[in-house]
C-alpha positions as CSV (number, residue, x, y, z in Angstrom):
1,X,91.6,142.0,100.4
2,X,91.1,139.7,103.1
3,X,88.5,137.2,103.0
4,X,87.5,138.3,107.1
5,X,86.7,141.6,105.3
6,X,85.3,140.7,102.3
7,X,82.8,138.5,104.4
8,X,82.2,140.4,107.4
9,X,83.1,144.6,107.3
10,X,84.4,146.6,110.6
11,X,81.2,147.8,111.8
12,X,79.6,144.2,112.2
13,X,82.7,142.7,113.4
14,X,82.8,145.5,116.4
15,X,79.5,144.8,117.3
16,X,79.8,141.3,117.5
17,X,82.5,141.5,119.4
18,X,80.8,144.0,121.8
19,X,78.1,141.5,122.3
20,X,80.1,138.5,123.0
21,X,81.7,140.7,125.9
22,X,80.6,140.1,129.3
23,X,78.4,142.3,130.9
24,X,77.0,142.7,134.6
25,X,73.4,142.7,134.1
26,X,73.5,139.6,131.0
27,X,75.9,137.9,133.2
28,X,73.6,134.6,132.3
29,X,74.0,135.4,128.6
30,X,77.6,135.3,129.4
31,X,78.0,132.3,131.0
32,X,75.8,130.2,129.1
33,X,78.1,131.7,126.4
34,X,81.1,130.1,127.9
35,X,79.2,126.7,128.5
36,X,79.0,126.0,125.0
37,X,82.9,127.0,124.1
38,X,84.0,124.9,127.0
39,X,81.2,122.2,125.0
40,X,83.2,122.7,121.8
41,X,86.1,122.5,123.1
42,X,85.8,119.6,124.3
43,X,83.9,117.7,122.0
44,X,86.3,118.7,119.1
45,X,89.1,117.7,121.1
46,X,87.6,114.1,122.9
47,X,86.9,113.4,118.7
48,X,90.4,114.2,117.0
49,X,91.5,112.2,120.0
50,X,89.5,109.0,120.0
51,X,89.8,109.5,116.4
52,X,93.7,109.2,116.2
53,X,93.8,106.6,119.1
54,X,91.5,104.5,116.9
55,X,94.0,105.2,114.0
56,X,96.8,104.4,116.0
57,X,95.3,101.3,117.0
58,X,94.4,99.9,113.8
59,X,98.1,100.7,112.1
60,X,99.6,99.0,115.3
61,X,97.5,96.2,115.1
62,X,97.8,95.6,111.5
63,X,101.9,96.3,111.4
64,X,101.9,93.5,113.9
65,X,100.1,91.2,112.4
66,X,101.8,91.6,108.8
67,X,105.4,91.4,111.1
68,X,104.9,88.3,111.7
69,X,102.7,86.9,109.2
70,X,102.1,87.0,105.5
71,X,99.9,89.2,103.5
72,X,98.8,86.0,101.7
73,X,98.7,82.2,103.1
74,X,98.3,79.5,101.1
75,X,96.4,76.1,102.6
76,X,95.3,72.8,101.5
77,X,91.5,72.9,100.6
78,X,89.8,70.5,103.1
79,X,92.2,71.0,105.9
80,X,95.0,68.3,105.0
81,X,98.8,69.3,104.6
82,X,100.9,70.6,101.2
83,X,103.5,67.6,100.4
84,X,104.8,69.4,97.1
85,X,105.0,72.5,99.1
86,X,108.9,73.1,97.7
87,X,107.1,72.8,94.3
88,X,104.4,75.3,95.0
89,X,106.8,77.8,96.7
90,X,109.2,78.2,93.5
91,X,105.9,79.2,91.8
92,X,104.7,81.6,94.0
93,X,108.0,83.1,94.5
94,X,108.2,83.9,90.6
95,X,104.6,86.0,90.4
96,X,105.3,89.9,90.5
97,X,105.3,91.8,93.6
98,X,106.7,89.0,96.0
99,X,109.6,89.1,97.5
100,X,109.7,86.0,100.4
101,X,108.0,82.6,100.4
102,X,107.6,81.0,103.7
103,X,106.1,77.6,104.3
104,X,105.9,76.5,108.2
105,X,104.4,73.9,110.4
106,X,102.0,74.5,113.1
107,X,100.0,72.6,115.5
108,X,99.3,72.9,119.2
109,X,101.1,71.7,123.0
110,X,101.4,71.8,126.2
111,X,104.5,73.8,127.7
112,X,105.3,71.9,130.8
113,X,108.3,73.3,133.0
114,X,109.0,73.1,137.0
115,X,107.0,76.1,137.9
116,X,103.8,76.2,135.0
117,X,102.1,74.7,132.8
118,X,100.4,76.4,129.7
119,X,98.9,75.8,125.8
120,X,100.7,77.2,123.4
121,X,100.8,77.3,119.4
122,X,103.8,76.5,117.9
123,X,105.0,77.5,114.5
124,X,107.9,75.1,112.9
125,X,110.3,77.0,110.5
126,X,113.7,77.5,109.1
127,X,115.9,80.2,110.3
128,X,116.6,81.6,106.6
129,X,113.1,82.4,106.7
130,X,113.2,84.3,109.6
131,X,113.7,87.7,108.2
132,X,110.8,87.6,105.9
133,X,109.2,88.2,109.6
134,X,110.2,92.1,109.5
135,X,108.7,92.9,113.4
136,X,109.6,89.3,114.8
137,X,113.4,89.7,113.2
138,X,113.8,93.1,114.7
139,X,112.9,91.6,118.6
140,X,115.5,89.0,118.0
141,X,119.5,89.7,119.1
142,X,122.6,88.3,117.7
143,X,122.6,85.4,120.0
144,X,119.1,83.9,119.8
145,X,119.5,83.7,116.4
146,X,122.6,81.8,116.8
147,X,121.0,79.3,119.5
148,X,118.0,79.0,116.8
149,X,120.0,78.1,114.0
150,X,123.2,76.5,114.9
151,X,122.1,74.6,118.1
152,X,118.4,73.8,116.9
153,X,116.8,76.3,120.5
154,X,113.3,77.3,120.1
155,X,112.0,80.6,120.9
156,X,109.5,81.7,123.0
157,X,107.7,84.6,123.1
158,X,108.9,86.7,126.1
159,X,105.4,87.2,128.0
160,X,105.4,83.4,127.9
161,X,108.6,82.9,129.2
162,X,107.3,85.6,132.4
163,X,104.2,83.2,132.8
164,X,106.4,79.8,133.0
165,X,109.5,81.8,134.5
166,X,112.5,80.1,132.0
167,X,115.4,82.2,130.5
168,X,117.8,81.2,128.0
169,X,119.6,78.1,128.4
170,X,116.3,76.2,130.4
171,X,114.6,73.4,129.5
172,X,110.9,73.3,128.8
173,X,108.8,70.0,127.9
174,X,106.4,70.1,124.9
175,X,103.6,67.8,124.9
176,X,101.8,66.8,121.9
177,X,97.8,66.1,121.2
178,X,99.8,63.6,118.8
179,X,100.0,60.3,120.3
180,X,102.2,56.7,120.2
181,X,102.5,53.1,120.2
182,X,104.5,51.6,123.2
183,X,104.6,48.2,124.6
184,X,102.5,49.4,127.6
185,X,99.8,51.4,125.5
186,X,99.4,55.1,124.1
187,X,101.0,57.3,125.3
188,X,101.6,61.5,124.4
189,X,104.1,62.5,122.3
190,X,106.9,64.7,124.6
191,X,110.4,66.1,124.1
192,X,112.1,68.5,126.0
193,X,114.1,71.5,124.1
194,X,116.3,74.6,125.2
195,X,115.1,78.0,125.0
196,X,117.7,79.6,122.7
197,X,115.8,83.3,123.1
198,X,112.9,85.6,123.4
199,X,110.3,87.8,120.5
200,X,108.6,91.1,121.6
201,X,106.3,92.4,118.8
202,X,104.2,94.2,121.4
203,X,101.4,92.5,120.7
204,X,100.1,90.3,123.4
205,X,98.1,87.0,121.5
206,X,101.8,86.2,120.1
207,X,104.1,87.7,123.0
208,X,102.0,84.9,125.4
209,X,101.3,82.3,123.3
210,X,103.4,81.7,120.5
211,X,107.1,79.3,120.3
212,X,109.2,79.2,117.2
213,X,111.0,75.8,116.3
214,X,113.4,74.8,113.9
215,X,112.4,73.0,111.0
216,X,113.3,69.9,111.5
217,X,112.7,69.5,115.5
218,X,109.0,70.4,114.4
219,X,109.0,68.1,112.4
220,X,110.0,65.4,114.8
221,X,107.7,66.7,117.6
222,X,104.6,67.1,114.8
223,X,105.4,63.7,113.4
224,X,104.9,65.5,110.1
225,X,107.8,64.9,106.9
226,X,108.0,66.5,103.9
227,X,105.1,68.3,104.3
228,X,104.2,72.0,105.2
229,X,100.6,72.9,107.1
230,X,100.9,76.7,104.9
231,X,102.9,79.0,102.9
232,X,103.3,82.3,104.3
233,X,103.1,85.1,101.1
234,X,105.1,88.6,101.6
235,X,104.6,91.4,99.4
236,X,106.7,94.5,98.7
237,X,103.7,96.6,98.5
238,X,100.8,95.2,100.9
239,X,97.9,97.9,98.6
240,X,98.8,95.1,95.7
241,X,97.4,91.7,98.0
242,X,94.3,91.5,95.4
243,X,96.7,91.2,92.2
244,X,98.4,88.9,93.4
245,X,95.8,86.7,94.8
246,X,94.4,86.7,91.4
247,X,97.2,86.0,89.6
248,X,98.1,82.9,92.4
249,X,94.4,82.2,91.9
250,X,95.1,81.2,88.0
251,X,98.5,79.7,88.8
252,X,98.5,77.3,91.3
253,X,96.2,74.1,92.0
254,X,92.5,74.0,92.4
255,X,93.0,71.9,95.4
256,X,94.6,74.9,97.0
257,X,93.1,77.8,98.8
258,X,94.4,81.4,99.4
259,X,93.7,83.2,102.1
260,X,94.8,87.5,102.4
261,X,95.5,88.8,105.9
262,X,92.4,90.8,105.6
263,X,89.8,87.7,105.5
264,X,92.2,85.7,108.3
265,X,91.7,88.6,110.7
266,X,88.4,90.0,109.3
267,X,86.4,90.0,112.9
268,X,89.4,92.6,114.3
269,X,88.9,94.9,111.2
270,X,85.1,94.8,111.3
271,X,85.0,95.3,114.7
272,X,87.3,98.1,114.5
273,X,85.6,99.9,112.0
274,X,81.8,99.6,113.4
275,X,83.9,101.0,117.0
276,X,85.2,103.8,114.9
277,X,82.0,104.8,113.4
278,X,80.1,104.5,116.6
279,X,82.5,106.4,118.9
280,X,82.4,109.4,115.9
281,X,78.7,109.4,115.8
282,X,78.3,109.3,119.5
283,X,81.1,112.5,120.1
284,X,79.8,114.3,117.3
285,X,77.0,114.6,119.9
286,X,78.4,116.3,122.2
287,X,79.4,119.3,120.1
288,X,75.7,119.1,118.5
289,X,74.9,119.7,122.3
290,X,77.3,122.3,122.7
291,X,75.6,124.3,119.8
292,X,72.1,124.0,121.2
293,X,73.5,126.1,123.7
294,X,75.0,128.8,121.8
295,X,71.0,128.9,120.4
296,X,69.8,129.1,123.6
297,X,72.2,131.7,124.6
298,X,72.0,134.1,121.4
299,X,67.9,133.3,122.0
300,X,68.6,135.0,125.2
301,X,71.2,138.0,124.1
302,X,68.6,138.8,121.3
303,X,65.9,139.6,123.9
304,X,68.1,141.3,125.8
305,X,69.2,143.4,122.5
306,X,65.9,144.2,121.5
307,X,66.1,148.0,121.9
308,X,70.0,148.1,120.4
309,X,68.5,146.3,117.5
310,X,65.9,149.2,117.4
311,X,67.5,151.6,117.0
312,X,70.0,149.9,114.8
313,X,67.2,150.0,112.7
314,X,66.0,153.4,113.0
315,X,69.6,154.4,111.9
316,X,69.1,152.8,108.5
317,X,70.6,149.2,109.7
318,X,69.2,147.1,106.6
319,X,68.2,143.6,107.9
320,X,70.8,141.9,106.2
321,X,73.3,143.5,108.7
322,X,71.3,142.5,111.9
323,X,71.4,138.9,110.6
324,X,75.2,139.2,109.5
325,X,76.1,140.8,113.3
326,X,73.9,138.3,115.4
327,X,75.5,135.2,112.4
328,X,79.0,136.8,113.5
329,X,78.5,136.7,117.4
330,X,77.2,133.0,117.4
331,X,79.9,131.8,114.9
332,X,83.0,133.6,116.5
333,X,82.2,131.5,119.6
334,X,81.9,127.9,117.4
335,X,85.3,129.0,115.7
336,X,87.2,129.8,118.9
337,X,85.7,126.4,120.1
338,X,87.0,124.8,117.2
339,X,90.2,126.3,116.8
340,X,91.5,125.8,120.5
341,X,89.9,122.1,120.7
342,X,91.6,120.9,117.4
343,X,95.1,122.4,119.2
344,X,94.3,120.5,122.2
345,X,93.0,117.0,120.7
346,X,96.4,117.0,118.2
347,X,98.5,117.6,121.9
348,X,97.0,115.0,123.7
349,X,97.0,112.6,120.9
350,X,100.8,113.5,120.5
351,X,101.3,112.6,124.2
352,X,98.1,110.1,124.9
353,X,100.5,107.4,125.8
354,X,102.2,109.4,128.6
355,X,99.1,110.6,129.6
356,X,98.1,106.9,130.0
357,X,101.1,106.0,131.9
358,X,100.8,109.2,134.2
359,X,96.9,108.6,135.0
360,X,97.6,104.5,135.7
361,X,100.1,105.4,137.9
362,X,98.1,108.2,140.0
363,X,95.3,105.9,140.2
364,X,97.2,102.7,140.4
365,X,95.0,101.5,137.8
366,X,95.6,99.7,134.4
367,X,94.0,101.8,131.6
368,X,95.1,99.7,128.4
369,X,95.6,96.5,129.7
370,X,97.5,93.8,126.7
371,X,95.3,91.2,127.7
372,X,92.3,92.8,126.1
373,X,93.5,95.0,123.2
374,X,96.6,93.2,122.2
375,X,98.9,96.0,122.2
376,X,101.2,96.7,124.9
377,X,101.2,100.5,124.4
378,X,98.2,103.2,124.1
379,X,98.9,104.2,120.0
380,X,97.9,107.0,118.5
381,X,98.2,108.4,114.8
382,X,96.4,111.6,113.7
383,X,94.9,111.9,110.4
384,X,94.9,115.5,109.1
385,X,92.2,114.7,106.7
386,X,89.9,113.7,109.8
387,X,91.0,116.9,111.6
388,X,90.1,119.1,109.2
389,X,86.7,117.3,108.8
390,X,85.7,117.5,112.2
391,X,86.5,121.3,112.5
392,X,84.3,121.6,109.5
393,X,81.8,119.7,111.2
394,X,82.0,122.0,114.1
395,X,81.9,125.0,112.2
396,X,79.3,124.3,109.9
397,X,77.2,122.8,112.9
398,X,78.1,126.2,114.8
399,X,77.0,128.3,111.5
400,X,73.6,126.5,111.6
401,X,73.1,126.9,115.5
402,X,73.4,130.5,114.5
403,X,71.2,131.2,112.1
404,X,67.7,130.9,113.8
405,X,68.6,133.5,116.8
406,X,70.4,135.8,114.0
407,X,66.8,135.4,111.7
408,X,65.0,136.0,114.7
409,X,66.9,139.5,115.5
410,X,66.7,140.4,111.7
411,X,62.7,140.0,112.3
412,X,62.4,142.4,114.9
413,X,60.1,145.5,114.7
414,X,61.5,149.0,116.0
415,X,58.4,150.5,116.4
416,X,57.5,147.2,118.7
417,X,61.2,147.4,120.0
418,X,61.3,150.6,121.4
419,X,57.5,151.1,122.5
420,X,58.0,150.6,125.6
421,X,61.5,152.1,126.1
């Protein structure tokens, strides 16, 4: 048997079904009746949507951020440099679960060339150390890792290289807040370099701001030797980052601090997750509005009812059946609702990026610009889970709606109905 007849029989689904049915003289029933699909609809499908956008946008920012960074980074405690870092490395790359070790210098210029000037960060490293960098490797072609490792080129990320208008092969002066002795006074560290290439991890803070330089050139230009400023930590399986930070915790120096990528970009996570609960409680709204009006209109088909319900009654219809028909007609329109928004939220989260490129170009508007969220592209990835729980929101906020109008009906008196019939 199916569970549609097990739950509701024939009789009560007909009826229903007649009473959902537009009629000329409860042509207000009716509409009001399509109002609060239409407020389904859409509220189911604005929340699977902003739902799998937000999803999309935390996996894209986090698959970004662990492309070219480690899951773990180890620092010196008080913000001075690792000088045994080749020491510390051989431990760390022993523990369990790790498969690269990465140390790297960093510190801070000035990018000087004939047409801009800009601040950049710039991240000194060795080119066997690349790959470790899954997102940054995979931007990178055959010949800019060449330049970087046989002819010592940095590499630049490619919206900087827009900004200060260089290709491969030009010369850019790097300035350092370092500074040096000379015979007529201090002066600024500088040294010009070739850009051997361009990165594009689609994510805008390192596309714009970021320069990679061989090992030992950053070390000239840092006036750093010997020493490392962190050691970047990759894991084979990210879920496993709290293991191994406590079994690095027991294994290495006191005078060492580790840091997971969680902590280093805990602001973006927070602020992604309050955003995410906000947005949820905030659409959830406008389906709780929707089923106000399915009360309102099964309020109104009730009254208009009254004498059908009579005689319903006079026939032997028990109450139960009243409530289950007048249940039946405010649910089927929630379900419909539900059913058709879910459809169209999972379509336009499929396509929300064409749908972004279609509306910026008809209004000749930007709609996801980089320079505020990061990405370069509009993601999107849909959680089943979170489908299915906001359809059994819907339902189950639809179900409620129904049940006052469908008491109400169960209530009514035939003797009162039909007195002045």
């Amino acid at each position: 048997m199916k569970m549609s007849n097990f739950i509701f029989n024939e009789t009560e689904r007909t009826i229903a079904v007649r009473y959902i049915k537009s009629r000329r003289a409860e042509g207000f029933i009716s509409v009001s009746a399509w109002f609060s699909l239409i407020g389904i609809i859409l509220g189911v499908a604005t929340l699977i949507v902003v739902m799998s956008v937000m999803n999309g946008f935390r996996t894209e920012l986090v698959d970004r951020i662990l492309g070219i960074n480690g899951h773990l980074i180890v620092y010196k405690k008080n913000g001075l440099s690792i000088e045994n870092y080749n020491k510390i490395v051989n431990q760390i790359s022993d523990t369990q679960n790790v498969i690269a070790v990465t140390p790297h210098l960093e510190g801070q210029a000035l990018v000087k060339t004939k047409n801009a000037v800009s601040g950049v960060i710039i991240r000194g490293t060795n080119w066997s150390d690349l790959p470790a960098k899954k997102l940054l490797w995979k931007s990178l072609d055959k010949k800019t890792i060449e330049n970087f490792k046989t002819s010592q080129n940095v590499i630049l990320g490619y919206r900087l290289a827009q900004r200060l208008n260089v290709g491969v092969g030009d010369y850019i002066s790097l300035i350092s807040p370092n500074v040096m002795q000379t015979a007529i006074g201090i002066l600024p560290i500088k040294q010009n370099f070739i850009v051997g290439g361009f990165f594009d991890i689609g994510m805008y803070e390192y596309d714009n701001n970021f320069i990679f330089i061989p090992w030992k050139k950053a070390e000239k230009f840092l006036s750093t030797k010997k020493i490392a400023h962190g050691i970047e930590i990759f894991l084979q399986n990210p879920k496993s980052t709290q293991d191994v930070y406590l079994d690095l915790s027991t294994k290495l120096d006191s005078d060492l601090r580790i840091i997971d990528w969680k902590k280093r970009n805990s602001s973006f996570m927070n602020a992604l997750d309050v955003e995410k609960n906000v947005m949820f409680v905030i659409l959830t709204l406008i389906i709780l509005v929707a089923t106000f009006n399915i009360i309102s209109s099964m309020i109104m088909l009730v009254q208009t009812k009254k004498s059908d319900i009579a005689l319903m009654r006079t026939m032997g219809a028990s109450k139960h059946l009243i409530l289950r028909i007048f249940m039946l007609t405010g649910s089927m329109i929630g379900i419909l609702g539900t059913i058709i928004g879910s459809v169209l939220g999972i379509i336009l989260s499929i396509n929300i990026e064409s749908i972004r490129n279609f509306i910026s170009i008809f209004f000749g508007q930007e709609l996801f610009s980089p320079q505020i969220y990061f990405l370069s592209t509009l993601p999107s990835n849909i959680n089943f889970n979170e489908v299915f729980f906001v359809m059994g929101l819907s339902i189950i906020l639809t179900l409620l709606s129904s049940m006052f109008p469908a008491w109400k009906a169960s209530k009514i008196s035939p003797a009162e109905a039909l007195r002045y019939e």
